[in-house]
C-alpha positions in Angstrom: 27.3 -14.0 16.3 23.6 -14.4 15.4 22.2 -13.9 12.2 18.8 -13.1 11.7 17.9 -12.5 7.9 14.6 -10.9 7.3 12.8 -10.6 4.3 8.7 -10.7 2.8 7.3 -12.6 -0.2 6.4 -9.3 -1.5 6.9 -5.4 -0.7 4.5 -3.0 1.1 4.4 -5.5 4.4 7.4 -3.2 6.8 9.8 -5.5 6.5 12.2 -2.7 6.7 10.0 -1.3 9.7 10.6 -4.6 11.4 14.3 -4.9 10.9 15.6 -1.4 12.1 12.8 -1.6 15.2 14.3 -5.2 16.0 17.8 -3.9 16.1 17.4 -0.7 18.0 15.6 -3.1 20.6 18.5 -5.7 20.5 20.9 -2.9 20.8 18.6 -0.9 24.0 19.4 -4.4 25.5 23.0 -4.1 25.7 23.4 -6.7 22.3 26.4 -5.1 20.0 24.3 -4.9 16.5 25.3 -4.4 13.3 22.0 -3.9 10.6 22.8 -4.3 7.2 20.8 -3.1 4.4 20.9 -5.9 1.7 17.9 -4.5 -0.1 20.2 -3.9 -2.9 18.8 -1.6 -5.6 16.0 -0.1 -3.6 18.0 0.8 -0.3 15.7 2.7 2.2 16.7 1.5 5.5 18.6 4.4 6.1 15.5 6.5 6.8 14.0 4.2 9.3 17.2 4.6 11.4 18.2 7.7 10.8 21.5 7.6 9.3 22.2 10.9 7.7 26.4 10.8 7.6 27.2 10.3 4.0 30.3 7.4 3.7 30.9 4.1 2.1 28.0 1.8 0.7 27.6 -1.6 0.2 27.0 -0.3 -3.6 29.9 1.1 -3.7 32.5 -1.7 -2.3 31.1 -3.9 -4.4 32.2 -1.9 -7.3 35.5 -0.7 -6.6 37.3 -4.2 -5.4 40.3 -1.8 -3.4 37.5 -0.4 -1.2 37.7 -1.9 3.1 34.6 -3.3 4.0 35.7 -1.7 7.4 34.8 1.6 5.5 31.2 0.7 5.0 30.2 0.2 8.2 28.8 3.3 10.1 28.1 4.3 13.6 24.8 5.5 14.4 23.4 7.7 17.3 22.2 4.7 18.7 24.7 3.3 21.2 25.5 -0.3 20.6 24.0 -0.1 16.6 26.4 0.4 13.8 24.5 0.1 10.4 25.7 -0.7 6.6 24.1 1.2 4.1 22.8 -0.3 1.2 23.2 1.6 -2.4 20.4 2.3 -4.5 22.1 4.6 -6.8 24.5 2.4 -8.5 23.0 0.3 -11.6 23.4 -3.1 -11.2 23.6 -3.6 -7.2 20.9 -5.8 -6.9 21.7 -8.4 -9.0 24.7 -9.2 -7.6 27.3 -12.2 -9.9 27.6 -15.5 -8.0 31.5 -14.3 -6.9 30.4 -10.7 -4.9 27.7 -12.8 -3.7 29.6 -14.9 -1.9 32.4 -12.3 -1.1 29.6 -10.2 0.6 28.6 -13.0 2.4 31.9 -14.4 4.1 32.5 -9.9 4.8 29.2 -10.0 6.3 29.9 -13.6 8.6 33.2 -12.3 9.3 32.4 -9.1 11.4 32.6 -8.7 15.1 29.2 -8.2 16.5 26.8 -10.3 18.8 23.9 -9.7 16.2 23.9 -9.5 12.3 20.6 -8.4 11.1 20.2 -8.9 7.3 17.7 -7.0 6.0 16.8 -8.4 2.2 14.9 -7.3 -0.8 11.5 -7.9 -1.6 10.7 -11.3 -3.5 12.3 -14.6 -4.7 16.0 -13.6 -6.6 18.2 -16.3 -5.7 20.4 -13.6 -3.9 17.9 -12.8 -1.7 17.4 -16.3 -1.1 21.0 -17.0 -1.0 21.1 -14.2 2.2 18.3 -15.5 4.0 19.3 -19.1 4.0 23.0 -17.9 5.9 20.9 -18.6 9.1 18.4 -21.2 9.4 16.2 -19.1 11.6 15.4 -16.1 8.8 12.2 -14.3 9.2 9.5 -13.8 7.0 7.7 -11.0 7.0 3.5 -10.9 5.9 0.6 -9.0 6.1 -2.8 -10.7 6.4 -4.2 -9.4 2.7 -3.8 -12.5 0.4 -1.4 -11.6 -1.5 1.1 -11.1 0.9 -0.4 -14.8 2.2 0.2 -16.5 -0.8 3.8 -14.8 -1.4 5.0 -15.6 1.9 4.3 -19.3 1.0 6.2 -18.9 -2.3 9.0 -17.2 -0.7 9.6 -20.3 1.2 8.7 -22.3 -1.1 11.4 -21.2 -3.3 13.4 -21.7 -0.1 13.4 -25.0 -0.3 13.9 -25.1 -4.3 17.2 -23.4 -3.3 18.5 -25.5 -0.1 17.5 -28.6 -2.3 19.4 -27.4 -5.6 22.7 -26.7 -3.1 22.4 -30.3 -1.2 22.5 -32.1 -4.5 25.7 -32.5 -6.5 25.7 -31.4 -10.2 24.9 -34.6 -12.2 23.7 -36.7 -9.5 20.6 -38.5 -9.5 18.9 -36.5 -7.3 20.0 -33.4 -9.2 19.2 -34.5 -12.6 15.7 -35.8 -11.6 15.1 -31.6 -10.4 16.5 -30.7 -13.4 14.1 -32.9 -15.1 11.0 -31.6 -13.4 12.0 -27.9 -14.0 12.2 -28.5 -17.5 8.7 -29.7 -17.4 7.5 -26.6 -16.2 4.7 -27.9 -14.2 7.2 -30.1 -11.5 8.5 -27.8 -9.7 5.7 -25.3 -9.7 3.3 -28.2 -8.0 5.7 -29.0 -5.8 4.5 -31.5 -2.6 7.9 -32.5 -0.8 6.9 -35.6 0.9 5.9 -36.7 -2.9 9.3 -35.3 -4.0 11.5 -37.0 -1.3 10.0 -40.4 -2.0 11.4 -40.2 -5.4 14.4 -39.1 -4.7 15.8 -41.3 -1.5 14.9 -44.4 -4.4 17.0 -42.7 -6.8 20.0 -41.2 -4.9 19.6 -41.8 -1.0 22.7 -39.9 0.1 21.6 -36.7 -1.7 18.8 -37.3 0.1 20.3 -37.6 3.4 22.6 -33.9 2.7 18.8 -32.5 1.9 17.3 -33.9 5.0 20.2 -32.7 7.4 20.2 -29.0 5.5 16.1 -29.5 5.9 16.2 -30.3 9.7 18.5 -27.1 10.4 16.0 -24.7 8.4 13.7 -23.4 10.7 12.0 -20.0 9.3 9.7 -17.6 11.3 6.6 -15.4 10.8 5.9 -11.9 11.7 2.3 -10.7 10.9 2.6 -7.2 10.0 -0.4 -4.3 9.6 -3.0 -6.0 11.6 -6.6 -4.6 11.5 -8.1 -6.8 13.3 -7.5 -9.5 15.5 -9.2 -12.2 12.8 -6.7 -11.2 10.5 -4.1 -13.4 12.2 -6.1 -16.1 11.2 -4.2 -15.9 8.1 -1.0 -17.2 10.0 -2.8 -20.8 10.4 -2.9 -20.9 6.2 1.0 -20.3 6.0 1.5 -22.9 8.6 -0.6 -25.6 7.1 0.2 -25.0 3.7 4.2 -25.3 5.1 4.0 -28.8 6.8 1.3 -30.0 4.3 3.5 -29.3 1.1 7.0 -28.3 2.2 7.4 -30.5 5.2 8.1 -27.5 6.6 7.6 -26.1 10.2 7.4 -22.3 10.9 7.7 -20.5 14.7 5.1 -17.8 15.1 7.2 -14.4 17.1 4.0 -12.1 16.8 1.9 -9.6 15.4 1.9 -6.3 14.5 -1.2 -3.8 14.3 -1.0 -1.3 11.6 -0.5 2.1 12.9 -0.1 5.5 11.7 2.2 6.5 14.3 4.8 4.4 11.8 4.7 7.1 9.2 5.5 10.2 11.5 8.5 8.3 13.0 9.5 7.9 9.8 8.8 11.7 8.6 11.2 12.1 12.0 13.9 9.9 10.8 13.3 8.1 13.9 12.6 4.4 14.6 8.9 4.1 15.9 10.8 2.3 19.4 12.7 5.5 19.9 10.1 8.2 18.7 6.8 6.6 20.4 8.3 3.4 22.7 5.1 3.5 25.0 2.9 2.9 21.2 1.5 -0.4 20.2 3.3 -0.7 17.4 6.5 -0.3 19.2 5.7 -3.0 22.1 4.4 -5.4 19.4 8.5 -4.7 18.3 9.6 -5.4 22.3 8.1 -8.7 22.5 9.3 -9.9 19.3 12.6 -9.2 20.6 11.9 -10.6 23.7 11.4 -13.9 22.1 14.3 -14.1 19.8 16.7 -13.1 23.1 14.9 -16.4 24.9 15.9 -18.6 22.5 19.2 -19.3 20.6 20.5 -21.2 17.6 21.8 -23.7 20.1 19.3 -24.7 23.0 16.0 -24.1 21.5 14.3 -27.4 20.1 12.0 -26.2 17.1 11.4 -30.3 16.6 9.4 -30.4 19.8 5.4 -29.4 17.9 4.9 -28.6 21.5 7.0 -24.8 20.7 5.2 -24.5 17.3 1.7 -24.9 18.8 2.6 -22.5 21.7 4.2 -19.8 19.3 0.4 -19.6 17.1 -1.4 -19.8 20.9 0.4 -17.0 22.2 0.3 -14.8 19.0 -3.5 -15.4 18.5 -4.0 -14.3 22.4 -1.4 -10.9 21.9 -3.6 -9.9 18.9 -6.8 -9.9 21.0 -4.7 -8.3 23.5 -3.5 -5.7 21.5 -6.5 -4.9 19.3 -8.2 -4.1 23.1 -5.3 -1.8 23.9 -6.0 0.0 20.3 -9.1 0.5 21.5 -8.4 2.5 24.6 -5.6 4.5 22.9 -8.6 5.6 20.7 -11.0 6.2 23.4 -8.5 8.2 25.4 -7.8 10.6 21.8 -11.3 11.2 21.7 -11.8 12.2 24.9 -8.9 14.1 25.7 -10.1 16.3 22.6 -6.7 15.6 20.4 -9.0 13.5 18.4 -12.5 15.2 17.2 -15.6 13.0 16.2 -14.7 14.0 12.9 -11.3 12.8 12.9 -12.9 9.4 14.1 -15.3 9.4 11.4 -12.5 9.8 8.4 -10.5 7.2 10.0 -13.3 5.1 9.8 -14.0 5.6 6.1 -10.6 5.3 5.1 -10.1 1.8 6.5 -13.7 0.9 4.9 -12.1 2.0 1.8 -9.2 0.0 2.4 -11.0 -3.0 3.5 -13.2 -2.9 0.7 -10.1 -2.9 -1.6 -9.0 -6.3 -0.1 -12.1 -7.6 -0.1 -12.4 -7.1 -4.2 -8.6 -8.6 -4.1 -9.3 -10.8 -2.1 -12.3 -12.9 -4.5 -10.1 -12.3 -7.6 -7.1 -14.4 -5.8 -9.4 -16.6 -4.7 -10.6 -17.4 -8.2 -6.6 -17.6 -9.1 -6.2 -20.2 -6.6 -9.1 -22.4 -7.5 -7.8 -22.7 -10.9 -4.2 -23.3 -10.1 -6.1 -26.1 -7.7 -8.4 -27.4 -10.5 -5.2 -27.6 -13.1 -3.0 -29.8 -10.9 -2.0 -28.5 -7.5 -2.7 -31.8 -6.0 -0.8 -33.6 -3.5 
């Protein structure tokens, strides 16, 4: 079974969208899928898909220890999807005690399917972290504004903090000199790997060698989410460099995604946007993705080779152009097939001016964040 965990840095980016659109795809392609919604505490996935029987929860079997997990796990209308609802009613769900954490986790690698799709909670709690490093090819889900940038980084930042704190033995060198900078305050926050590692294989070379190994396995991806504008996957080049340049880390590009308003009817619909509009941008943005992640698998594909990495930004750079022409002409065709007036147009236009200029004012206020967190010591 694969496992694909997806999750964002912050919320507002469609992770959500992403996961449910991902497995209907997997499932149209003959995959047997189970979607789990681990965004415990603020479950919504059940919209997206369209899950309206009323049954077991993830909420709930967590809190009544007699409860099958069998009994959480729901067919959908969707042949070859079964889906587990989260719980967002129960106090308490999302922050889960190390033990249901880890009895969730062996429920969740112990079902019968050919794809797991996990899909987590906005932000950094160590259970979301704990869910997306089940599988070291998680996805991360951003948008190009900059704080969805910068989070995305943290997110895997905090990764790492996590894959290094369960390599290293309680009390060994390794894990005492952490300890040490965490206590600091500052280590950990200005944290450059390479830097990091150097200390440590001097101080305790076979935690250092667990680390490495975990390291090599954990190979994270990016989908960029609500698009504009074809420079806006620019942005995906900054999470890249800042990865290898202080994480050591490499990440696989699997696409864009334009914004698109056709999202929000599909979802008035209770219908993923694949099934309610396939033929939409939005929805063969989705196609592709899958495309990719069917190409590949946990076992064959080489994500050491730069060669892939390089490739993976190439091609998504070129599908943005690609797609932001096709936009173009959808656009075109509304206006002149009379479904879309002038004045339509002309709203559209001033909302996303509106919206732009928001970012804009967002964007030179996290700018001037980030120049002080430079300044005071985020150095290599």
């Amino acid at each position: 079974m694969r496992v694909i965990p997806i999750a964002s840095g912050k919320g507002g980016v469609g992770k959500s969208l992403v996961a449910a659109n991902l497995a209907v795809a997997f499932a149209q392609a003959g995959k047997h899928v189970i979607l789990a919604d681990l965004d415990l505490g603020a479950s919504n996935l059940h919209l997206i898909v369209g899950h309206r029987k009323p049954g077991g929860s993830l909420g709930r079997f967590l809190n009544d220890s007699k409860m099958d997990f069998s009994s959480v796990i729901a067919e959908t209308d969707i042949p070859n999807l079964r889906f587990i609802p989260g719980d967002a009613e129960i106090p308490g769900t999302a922050n889960l005690k190390i033990t249901q954490r880890n009895t969730l986790i062996r429920k969740l690698l112990g079902l019968e399917a050919e794809i797991l799709i996990l899909d987590l909670g906005a932000g950094t709690h160590q259970s979301i972290l704990d869910f997306f490093l089940v599988s070291g090819q998680g996805i991360i889900v951003s948008a190009p504004t900059v704080t969805a940038t910068l989070n995305a980084y943290v997110f895997l930042k905090n990764a790492i903090f996590k894959l290094m704190y369960s390599s290293f033995v309680r009390g060994s060198a390794a894990f005492n000199y952490l300890e040490r900078l965490r206590k600091e305050g500052s280590g950990l926050k200005m944290l450059y790997l390479p830097k990091m590692l150097e200390e440590i294989v001097t101080r305790d070379k076979d935690s250092y060698m667990k680390f490495k190994a975990a390291l090599d396995h954990f190979h994270p991806r990016l989908i960029l989410n609500m698009l504009d504008d074809p420079k806006d996957a620019d942005v995906a080049m900054k999470i890249r460099r800042s990865c290898e340049a202080y994480l050591g880390l490499q990440i696989e590009h699997l696409g864009v995604i334009y914004r698109d308003n056709v999202q929000d009817i599909s979802l008035a619909s209770r219908l993923p946007v694949i099934i309610y509009k396939p033929q939409s941008i939005i929805a063969q943005a989705i196609y592709r993705i899958a495309d990719k992640i069917l190409q590949t698998s946990d076992d064959t594909y080489d994500f050491n080779l730069n060669r892939n990495i390089d490739e993976s930004f190439q091609e998504a750079a070129l599908e943005a152009e690609v797609d932001f022409e096709s936009k173009k002409e959808y656009v075109e065709e509304l206006l002149h097939s009379g479904i879309l007036s002038e004045g339509d147009l002309v709203e559209t236009v001033k909302t996303q001016q509106l919206e732009l200029n928001k970012l804009r004012r967002e964007n030179v206020f996290l700018k001037h964040k980030l120049s002080n967190a430079i300044t005071q010591g985020f150095k290599p």
